[in-house]
N, C-alpha and C positions, 0 to 999 in steps of 0.2 A: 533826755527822756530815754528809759532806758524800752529795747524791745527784747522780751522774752521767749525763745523758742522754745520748743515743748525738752528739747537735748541738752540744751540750760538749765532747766528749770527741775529737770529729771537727776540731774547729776547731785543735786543735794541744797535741802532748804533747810533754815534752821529756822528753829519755831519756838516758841514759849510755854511749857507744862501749865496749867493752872493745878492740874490734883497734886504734883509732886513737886513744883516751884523750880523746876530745872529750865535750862535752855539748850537744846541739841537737837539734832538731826531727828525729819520726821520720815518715821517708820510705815512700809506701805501707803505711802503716797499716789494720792490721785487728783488729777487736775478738774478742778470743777468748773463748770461758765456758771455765774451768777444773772440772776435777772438784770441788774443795772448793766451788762455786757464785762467785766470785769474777771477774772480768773485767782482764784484762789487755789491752792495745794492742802488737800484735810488728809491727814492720814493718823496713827495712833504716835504714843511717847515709847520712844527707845530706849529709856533707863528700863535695867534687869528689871522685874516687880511691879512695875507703872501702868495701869490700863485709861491713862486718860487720854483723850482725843487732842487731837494740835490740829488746827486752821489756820493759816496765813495766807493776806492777798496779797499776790504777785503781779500782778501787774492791774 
């Protein structure tokens, strides 16, 4: 099991575009608590041109 500290999880998460079909680093990233107690990183897509949103749950 892994444990995630906020200094991990800050140094770089890689996420799945849906508007641009890419996979790379999410840009302005922020740690969310979800209601199930669980933590997700949402922030936007780093390719040049791309304004689509990236969510990934981390732990």
């Amino acid at each position: 099991m892994w444990i995630w500290t906020e200094m991990n999880i800050m140094s770089g998460v890689d996420g799945y575009c849906l508007k641009c079909k890419t996979y790379g680093p999410i840009k302005d990233g922020q740690l969310i608590k979800m209601k199930n107690g669980r933590t997700r990183m949402a922030g936007t897509c780093s390719q040049a041109g791309c304004t689509g949103k990236i969510s990934k749950i981390v732990s």
